[in-house]
C-alpha positions in Angstrom: 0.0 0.0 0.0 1.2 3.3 -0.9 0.5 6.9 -0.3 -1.8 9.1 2.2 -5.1 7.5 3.6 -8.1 9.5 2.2 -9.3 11.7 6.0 -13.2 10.3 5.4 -12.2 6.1 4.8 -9.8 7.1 7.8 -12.9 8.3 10.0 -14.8 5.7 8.6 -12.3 2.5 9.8 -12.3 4.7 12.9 -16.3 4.4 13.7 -16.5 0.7 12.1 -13.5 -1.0 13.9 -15.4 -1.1 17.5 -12.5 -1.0 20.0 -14.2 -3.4 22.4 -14.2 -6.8 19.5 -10.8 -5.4 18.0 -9.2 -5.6 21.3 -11.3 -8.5 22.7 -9.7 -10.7 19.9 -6.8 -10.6 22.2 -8.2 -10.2 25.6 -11.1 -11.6 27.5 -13.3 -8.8 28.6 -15.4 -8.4 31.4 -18.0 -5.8 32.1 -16.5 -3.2 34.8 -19.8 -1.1 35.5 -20.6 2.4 33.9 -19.9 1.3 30.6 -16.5 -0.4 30.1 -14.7 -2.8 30.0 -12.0 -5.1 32.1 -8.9 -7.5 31.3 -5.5 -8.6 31.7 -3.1 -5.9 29.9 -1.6 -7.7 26.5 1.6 -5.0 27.1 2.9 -6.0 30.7 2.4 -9.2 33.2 -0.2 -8.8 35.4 -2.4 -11.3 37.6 -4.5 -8.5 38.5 -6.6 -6.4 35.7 -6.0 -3.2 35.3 -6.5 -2.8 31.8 -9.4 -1.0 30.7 -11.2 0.0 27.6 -14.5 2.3 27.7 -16.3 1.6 24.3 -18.8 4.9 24.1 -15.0 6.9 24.2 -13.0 4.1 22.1 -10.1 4.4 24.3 -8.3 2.0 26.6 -6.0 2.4 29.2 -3.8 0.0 31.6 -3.3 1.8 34.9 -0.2 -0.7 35.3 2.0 0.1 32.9 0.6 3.1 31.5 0.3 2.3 27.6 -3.0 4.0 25.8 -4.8 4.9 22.6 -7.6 4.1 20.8 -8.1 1.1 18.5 -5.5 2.1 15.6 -3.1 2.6 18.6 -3.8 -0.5 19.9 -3.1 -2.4 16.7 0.0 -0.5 16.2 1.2 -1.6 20.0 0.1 -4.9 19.6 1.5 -5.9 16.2 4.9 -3.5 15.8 3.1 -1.7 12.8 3.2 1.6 11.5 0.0 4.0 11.5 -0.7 3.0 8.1 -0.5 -1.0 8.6 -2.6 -0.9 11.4 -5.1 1.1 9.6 -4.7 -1.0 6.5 -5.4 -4.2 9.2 -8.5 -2.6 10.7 -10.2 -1.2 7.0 -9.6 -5.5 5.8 -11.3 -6.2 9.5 -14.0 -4.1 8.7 -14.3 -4.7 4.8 -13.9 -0.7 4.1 -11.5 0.0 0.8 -9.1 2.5 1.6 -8.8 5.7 -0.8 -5.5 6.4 -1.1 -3.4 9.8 -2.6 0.3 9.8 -3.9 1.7 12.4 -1.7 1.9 10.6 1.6 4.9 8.1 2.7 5.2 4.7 1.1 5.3 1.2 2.9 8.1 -0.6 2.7 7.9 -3.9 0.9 7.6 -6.8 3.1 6.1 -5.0 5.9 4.0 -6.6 8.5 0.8 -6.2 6.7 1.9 -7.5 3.0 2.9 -10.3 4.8 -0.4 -11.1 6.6 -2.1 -10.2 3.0 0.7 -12.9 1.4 -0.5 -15.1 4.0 -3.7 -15.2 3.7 -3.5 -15.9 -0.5 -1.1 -18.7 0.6 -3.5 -20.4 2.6 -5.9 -20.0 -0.1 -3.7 -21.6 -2.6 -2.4 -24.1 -0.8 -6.2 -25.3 0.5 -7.5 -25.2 -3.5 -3.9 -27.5 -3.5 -5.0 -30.3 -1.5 -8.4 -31.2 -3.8 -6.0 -31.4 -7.0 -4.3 -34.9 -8.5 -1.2 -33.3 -6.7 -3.1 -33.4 -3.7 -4.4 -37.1 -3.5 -1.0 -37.5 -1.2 -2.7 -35.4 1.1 -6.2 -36.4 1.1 -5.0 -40.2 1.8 -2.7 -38.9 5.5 -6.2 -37.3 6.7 -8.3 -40.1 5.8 -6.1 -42.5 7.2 -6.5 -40.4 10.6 -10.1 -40.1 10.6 -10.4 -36.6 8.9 -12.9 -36.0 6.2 -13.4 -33.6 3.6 -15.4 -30.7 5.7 -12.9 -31.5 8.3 -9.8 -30.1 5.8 -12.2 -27.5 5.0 -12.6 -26.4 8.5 -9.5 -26.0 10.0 -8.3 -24.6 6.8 -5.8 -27.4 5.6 -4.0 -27.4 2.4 -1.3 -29.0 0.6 1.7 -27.2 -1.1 2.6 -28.6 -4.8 6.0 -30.6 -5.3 6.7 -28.2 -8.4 9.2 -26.4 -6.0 8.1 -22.5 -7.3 4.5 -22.8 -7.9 3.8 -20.7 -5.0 6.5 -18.2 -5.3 5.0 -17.9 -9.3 1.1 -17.9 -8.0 1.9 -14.7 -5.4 4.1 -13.1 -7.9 1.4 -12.8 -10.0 -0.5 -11.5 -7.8 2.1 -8.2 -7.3 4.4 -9.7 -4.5 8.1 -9.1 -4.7 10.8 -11.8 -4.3 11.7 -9.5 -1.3 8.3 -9.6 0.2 7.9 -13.8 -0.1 11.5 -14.4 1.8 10.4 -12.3 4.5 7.4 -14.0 4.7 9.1 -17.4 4.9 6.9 -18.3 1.7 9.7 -18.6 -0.4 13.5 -19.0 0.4 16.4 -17.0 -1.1 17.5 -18.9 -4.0 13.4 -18.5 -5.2 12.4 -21.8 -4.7 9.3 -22.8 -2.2 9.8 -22.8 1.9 7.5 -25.6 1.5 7.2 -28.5 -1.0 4.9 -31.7 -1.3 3.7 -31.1 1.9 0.5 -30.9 3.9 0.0 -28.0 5.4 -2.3 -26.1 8.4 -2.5 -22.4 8.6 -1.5 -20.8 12.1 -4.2 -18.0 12.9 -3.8 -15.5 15.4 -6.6 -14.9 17.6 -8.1 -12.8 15.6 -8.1 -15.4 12.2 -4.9 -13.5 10.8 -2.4 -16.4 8.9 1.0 -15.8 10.8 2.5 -18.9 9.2 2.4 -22.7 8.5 3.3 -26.1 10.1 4.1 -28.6 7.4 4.1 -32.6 7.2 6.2 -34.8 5.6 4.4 -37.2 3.4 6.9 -38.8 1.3 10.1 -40.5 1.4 11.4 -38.7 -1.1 10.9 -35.3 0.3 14.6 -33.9 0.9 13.8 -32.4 4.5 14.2 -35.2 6.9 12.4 -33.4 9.2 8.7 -35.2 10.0 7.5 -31.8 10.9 8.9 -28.0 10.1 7.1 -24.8 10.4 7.6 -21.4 9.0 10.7 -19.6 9.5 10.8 -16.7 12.6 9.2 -13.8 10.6 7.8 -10.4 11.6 4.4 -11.6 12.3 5.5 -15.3 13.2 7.7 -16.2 16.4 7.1 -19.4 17.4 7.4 -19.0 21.2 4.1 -16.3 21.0 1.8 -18.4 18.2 -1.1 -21.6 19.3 -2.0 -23.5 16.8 -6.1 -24.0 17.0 -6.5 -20.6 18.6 -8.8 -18.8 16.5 -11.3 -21.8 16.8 -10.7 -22.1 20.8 -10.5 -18.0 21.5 -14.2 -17.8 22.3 -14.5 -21.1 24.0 -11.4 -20.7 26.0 -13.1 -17.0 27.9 -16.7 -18.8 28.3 -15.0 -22.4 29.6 -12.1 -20.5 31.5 -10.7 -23.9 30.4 -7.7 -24.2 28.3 -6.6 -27.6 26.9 -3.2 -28.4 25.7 -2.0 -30.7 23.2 1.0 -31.9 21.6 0.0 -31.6 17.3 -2.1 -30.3 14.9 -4.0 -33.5 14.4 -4.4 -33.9 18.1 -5.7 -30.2 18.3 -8.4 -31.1 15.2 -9.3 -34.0 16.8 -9.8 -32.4 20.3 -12.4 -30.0 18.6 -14.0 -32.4 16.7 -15.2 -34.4 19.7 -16.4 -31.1 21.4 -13.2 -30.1 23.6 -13.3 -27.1 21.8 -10.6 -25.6 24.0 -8.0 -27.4 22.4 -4.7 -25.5 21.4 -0.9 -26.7 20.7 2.3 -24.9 20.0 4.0 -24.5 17.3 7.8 -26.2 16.4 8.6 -25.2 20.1 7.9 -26.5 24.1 4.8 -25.0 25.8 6.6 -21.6 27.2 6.2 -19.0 29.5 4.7 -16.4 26.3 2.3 -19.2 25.5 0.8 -19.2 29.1 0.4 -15.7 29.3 -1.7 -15.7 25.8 -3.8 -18.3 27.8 -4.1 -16.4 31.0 -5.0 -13.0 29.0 -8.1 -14.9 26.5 -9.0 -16.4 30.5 -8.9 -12.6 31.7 -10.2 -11.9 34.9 -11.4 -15.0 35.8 -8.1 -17.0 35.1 -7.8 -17.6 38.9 -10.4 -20.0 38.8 -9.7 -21.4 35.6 -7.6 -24.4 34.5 -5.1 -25.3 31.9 -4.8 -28.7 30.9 -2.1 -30.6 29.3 -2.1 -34.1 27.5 1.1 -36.0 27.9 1.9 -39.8 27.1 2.6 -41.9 29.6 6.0 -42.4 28.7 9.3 -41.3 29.4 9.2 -37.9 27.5 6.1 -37.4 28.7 7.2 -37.4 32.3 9.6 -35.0 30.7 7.7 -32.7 29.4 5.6 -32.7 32.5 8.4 -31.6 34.1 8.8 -28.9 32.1 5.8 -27.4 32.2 5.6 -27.8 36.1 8.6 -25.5 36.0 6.6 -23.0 34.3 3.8 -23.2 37.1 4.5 -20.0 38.9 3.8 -18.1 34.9 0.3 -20.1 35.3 -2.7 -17.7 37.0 -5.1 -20.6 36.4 -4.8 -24.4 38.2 -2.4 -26.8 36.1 -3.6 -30.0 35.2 -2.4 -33.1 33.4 -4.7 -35.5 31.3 -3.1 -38.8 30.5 -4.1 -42.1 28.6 -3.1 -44.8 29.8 -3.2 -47.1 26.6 -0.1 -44.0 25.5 -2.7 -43.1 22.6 -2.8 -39.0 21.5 -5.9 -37.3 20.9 -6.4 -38.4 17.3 -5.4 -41.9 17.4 -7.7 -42.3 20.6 -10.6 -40.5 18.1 -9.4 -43.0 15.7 -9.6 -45.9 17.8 -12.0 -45.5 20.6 -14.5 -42.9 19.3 -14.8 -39.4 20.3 -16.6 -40.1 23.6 -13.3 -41.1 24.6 -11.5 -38.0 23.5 -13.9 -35.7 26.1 -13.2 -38.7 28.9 -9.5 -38.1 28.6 -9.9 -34.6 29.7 -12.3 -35.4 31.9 -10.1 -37.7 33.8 -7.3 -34.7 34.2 -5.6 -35.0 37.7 -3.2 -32.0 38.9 0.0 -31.5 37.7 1.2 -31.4 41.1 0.4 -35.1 41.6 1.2 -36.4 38.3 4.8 -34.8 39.1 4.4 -36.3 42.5 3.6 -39.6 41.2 6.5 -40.2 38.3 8.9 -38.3 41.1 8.1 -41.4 43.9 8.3 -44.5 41.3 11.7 -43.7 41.0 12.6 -45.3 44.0 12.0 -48.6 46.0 9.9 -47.7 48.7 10.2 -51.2 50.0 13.8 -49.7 51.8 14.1 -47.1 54.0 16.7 -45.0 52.2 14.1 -45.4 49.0 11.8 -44.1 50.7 13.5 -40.9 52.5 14.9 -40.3 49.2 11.2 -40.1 47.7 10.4 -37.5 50.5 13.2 -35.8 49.7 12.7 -35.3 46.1 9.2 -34.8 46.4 8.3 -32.3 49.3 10.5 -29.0 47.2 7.2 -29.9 44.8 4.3 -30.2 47.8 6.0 -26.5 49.1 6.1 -25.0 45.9 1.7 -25.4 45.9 0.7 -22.4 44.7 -2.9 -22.7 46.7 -1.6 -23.1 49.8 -5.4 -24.7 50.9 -4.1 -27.3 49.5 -0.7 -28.1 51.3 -2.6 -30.0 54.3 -4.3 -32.8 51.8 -1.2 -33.2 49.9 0.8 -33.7 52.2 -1.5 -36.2 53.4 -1.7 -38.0 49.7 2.0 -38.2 50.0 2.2 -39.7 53.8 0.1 -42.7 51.7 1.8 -42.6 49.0 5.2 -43.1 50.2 4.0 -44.8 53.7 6.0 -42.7 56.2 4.0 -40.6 59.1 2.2 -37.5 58.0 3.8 -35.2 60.7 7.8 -36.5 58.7 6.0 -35.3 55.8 5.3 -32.2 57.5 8.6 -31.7 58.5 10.3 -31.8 55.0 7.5 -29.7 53.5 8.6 -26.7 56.2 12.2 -27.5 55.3 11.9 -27.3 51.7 9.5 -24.0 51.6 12.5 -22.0 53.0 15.1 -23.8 51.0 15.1 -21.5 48.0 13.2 -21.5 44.6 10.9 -23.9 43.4 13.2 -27.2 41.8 13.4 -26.8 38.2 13.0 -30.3 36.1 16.9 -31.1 36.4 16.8 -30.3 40.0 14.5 -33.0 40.5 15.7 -35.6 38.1 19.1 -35.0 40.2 17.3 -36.4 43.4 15.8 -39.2 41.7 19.2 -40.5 41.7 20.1 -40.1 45.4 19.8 -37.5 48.4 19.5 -34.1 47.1 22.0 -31.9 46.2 22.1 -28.5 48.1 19.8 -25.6 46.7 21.4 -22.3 45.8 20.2 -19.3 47.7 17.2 -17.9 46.9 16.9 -14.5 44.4 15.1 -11.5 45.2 11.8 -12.3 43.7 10.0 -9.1 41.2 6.6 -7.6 42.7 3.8 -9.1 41.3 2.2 -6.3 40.0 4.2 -3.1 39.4 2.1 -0.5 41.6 4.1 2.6 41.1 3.4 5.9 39.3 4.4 5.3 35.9 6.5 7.8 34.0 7.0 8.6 30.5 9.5 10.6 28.5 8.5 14.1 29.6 6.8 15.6 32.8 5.9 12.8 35.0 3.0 11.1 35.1 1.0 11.7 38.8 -0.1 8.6 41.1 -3.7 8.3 41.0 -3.5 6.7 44.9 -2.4 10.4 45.7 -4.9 11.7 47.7 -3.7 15.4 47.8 -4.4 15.3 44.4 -7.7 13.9 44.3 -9.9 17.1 44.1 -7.2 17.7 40.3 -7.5 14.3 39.3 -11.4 14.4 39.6 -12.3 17.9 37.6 -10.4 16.7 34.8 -11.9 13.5 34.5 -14.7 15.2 34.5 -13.4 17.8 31.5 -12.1 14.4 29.7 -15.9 12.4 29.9 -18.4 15.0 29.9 -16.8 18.7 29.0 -20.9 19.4 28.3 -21.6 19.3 32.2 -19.3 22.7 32.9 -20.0 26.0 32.3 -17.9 28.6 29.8 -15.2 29.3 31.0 -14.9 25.6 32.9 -16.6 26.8 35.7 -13.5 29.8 36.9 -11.2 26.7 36.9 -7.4 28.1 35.7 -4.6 26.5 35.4 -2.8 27.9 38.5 -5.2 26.0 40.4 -3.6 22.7 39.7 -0.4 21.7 41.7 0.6 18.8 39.8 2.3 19.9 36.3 1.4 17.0 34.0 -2.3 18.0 35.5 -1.7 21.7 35.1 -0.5 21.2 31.4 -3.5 18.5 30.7 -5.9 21.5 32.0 -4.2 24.5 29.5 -4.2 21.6 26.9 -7.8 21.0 27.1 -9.1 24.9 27.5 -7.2 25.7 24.5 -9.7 23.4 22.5 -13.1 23.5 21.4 -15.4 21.1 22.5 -16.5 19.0 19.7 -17.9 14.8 19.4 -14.3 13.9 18.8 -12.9 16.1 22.0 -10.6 13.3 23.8 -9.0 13.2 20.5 -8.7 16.8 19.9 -6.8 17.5 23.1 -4.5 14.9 22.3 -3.7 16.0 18.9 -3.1 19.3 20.7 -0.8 17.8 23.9 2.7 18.6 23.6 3.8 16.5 26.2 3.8 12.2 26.0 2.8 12.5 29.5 -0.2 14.8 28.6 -1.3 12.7 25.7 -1.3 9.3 28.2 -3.1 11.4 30.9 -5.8 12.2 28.3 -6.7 8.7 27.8 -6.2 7.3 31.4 -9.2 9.9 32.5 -10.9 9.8 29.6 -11.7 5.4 30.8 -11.0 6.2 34.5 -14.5 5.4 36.3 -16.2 8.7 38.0 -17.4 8.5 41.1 -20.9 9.1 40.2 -22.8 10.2 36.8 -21.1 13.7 35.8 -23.7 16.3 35.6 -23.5 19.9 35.9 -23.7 19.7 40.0 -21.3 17.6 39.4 -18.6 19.2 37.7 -19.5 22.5 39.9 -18.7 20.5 42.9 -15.0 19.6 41.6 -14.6 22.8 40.1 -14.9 24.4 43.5 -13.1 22.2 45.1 -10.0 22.4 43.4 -9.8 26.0 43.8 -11.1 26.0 47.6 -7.5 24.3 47.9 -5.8 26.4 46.2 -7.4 29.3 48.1 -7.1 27.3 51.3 -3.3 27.6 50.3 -3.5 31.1 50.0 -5.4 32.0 52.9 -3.0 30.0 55.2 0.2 31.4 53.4 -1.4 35.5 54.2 -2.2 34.5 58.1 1.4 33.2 58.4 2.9 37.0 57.0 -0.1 39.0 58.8 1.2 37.2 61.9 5.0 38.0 60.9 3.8 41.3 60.4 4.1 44.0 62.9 0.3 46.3 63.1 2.3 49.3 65.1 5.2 49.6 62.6 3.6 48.7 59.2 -0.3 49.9 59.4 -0.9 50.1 56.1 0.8 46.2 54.7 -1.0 45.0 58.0 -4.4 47.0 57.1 -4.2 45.8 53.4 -3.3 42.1 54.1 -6.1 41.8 56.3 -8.9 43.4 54.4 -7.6 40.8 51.4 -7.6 38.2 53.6 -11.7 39.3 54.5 -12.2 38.7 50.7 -10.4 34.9 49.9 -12.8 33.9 53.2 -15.7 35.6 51.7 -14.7 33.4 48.5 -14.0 30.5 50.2 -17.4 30.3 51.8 -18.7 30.7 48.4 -16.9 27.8 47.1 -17.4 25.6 50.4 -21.4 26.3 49.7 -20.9 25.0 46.0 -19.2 22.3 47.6 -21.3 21.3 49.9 -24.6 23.1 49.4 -27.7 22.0 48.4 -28.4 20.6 44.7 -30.0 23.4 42.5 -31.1 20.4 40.2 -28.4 18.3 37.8 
């Protein structure tokens, strides 16, 4: 795309792309009261929400780390993209055609979005691909796993041709550059094909966007000996940030609070197709900390109560990977839990064998990960001896400590007094000796004890905050703590000015700038006063902030809840009260000189003081009254 976005198709995207499904594609919402709306933040860990977004405005806000905008913003924070990308992304959400003029600045080929657009025609090519002769190859793996045609169709599956360039020649044609298709991963840099006689399933984004493609060998002769490769790292593709099946599980991951993780694509289709339609996977990487936090932020504010579920085999790497993902456990906000079959069947060979019924019994049948750790920890050793069985207590109580639910620590200590038969009050014992030994064991800490007593723990780190509570600050003036309660009467008139400028009087009710102590609130106020109202007037007084501080500010009162509906009593209540304080100021400053101030020696100072100080009471009482005075109607 190239060239200046036509001002009406920009409006246009502006009013179309509603805020609250662009950014709920990313984050589960929850109604907040008044009008707007709650999550996890998608820019900083949290395990508290304090992200906000307030529809009727089309602004959000996190209080936590301070980021804000409205919904181009948003997709420019989100993404890495330029204005114009994230524009370009919201006018193809919305299906508006962009009008565009040759004197603005030109995109650079391969950026994000003519990936995501080269994407999108690769996915369509490669699925017309898998219903050719070519194809058959293709067809025959998903029959042979219990995948029909509508299946394919539904989960997007395709199948890329052995002619080695056919795709590179198919996009060409369609106006991408050789420069564009290597960025993409589509194509490699000697022209020919990343992917080649191949099936193939599209990786969405929440929000149905192709990011990139996992591909299956299918022939011996196929020169990669790799069963299983997926698109290069790209601008839009990093493997540790991408599920595969999470555009079809988004929705049904918030409404379940129930996550379910599998190990491959066919496991993730077959999950869905016997109704666990929570069913995600990674992609060419381990289940990492990114991946959990994409989890936790679709759970949003209920992800405390919610619960992640993984399917491992029984086997070795199982245990493994168990392991593994126990050592992520402290990244989880929602209760970990492991689902294994016993026979050592996956997901789609279980559907293939055993029926779909069986499928929705396997994650019915999840036990915690806790345990399952617990379990494959103990049958390491012979707890028909003594030794065998301290060394299971050893190796075993760093995992009972680490319990994030500490409701639980009495009954699992008590599971393990019977699993391992020693008393429950031994078990006790080590529990209170490991909880201050240091950090929970990661998975080659406790494959070490397996193999004896265990070895000593290193000291334990300063752990981060949970939540970072303090006053952000930008580049620029610095941004004030809303817990500040000196500035609460400031913070209150200009929320008012941000959400309902109609409730104040010309002139903003005699509020001036000098009655605001705190700069960034003092600038916010000029800012504001300078501009006309207008249906757009958030936006306005942004345009016209100088400051990054300013800007922010704008947007974190313009979604920042009001104590009650703002009417006209109400904005004259806030108005008075933030220049009672300032008068309060004044008035305390002129007693402290009329009382430095000798009535014998200087008359007329000491006449003159006074009779001002007469007048700021007089005002004072007239601003206490409109404080607290009875309501002349709203």
């Amino acid at each position: 795309m190239a060239g200046r976005i036509n001002d009406e198709d920009l409006e246009t995207v502006r009013q179309r792309a509603r805020i609250e499904d662009i950014v709920g594609a990313t984050v589960a919402l929850r109604n907040a009261g008044g009008g707007a709306l709650t999550g996890l933040c998608p820019f900083h860990d949290e395990k508290t929400p304090s992200f906000r977004v307030t529809p009727s405005r089309g602004f959000y806000y996190c209080f936590g780390c301070g980021k804000g905008g409205d919904v181009i913003s948003f997709v420019q924070e989100l993404n890495n993209v330029s204005f114009t990308e994230a524009v370009q992304f919201l006018a193809d959400k919305v299906g508006i055609q962009l009008r565009l003029s040759e004197d603005g600045p030109r995109q650079a080929p391969g950026g994000r979005m003519r990936i995501l657009e080269a994407n999108k025609f690769a996915a369509e090519y490669f699925s017309e691909q898998l219903h050719t002769q070519d194809g058959l190859v293709g067809r025959q793996f998903l029959a042979g796993r219990g995948f029909d045609q509508n299946s394919a169709a539904r989960f997007g599956i395709g199948y890329a041709p052995q002619d080695g360039k056919a795709l590179g020649r198919h996009l060409k044609g369609r106006g991408f550059t050789d420069d564009e298709l290597v960025r993409a991963g589509l194509i490699r840099a000697n022209g020919w094909d990343f992917f080649q006689g191949r099936l193939l399933w599209p990786i969405r984004d929440s929000g149905a966007s192709v990011l990139g493609f996992g591909a299956r060998r299918l022939s011996d002769t196929d020169r990669m000996p790799a069963k299983y490769i997926n698109t290069p790292e790209t601008p839009v593709y990093k493997k540790s940030n991408v599920l595969y099946g999470l555009d079809l599980a988004r929705s049904a991951i918030g409404k379940k609070n129930q996550a379910v993780v599998v190990e491959g694509y066919t496991d993730v289709m077959a999950a869905h197709l016997s109704g666990v339609d929570t069913a995600v996977a990674s992609c060419g990487t381990a289940f990492g900390e990114e991946h959990a936090k994409l989890i936790a932020r679709l759970m949003g504010t209920d992800a405390l109560g919610g619960e992640v579920i993984f399917t491992f085999d029984g086997d070795a790497a199982g245990q493994n990977a168990a392991l593994k993902v126990f050592s992520l456990d402290s990244a989880f906000i929602s209760q970990t839990y492991v689902a294994v079959e016993p026979s050592g069947l996956d997901p789609c060979d279980l559907r293939l064998q055993q029926g779909e019924a069986a499928v929705r019994e396997l994650v019915a049948r999840r036990v915690p990960l806790y345990r399952f750790v617990m379990r494959n920890a103990i049958d390491q050793f012979d707890l028909d001896r003594a030794d065998g069985r301290l060394g299971a207590l050893r190796a075993v109580a760093p995992l009972v400590s680490s319990v994030r639910d500490v409701s639980l620590l009495g009954e699992y200590a008590r599971e393990l007094s019977g699993m391992i038969g020693v008393d429950i009050d031994q078990v006790r014992q080590a529990v209170k000796v490991a909880s201050h030994r240091g950090p929970k064991p990661t998975p080659d800490k406790v494959r070490r004890t397996f193999d004896g007593p265990p070895l000593p723990e290193p000291p334990d780190e300063d752990a981060p905050p949970e939540d970072d509570e303090t006053p952000v600050v930008t580049e620029g003036l610095p941004m004030p703590d809303a817990r500040d309660r000196s500035l609460d009467a400031e913070r209150n008139v200009l929320k008012v000015m941000m959400q309902a400028p109609e409730s104040f009087l010309p002139g903003w009710n005699g509020v001036s700038a000098e009655d605001f102590r705190h700069p960034a609130y003092r600038m916010l106020f000029a800012t504001a006063s300078e501009v006309a109202r207008s249906s757009e007037w958030v936006r306005s007084v942004r345009e016209a902030a100088t400051d990054p501080t300013v800007d922010q500010l704008a947007i974190a009162l313009s979604v920042e809840p009001l104590l009650r509906e703002a009417t006209p009593r109400y904005a004259q209540e806030y108005a008075a009260k933030v220049q009672m304080l300032r008068l309060i100021y004044q008035i305390n400053e002129l007693k402290g000189r009329l009382q430095r101030t000798n009535p014998v020696e200087h008359p007329e100072d000491h006449r003159r003081m006074f009779a001002k100080l007469i007048d700021l009471e007089r005002r004072r009482a007239e601003l206490q009254h409109l404080v607290s005075g009875p309501s002349d109607g709203p």
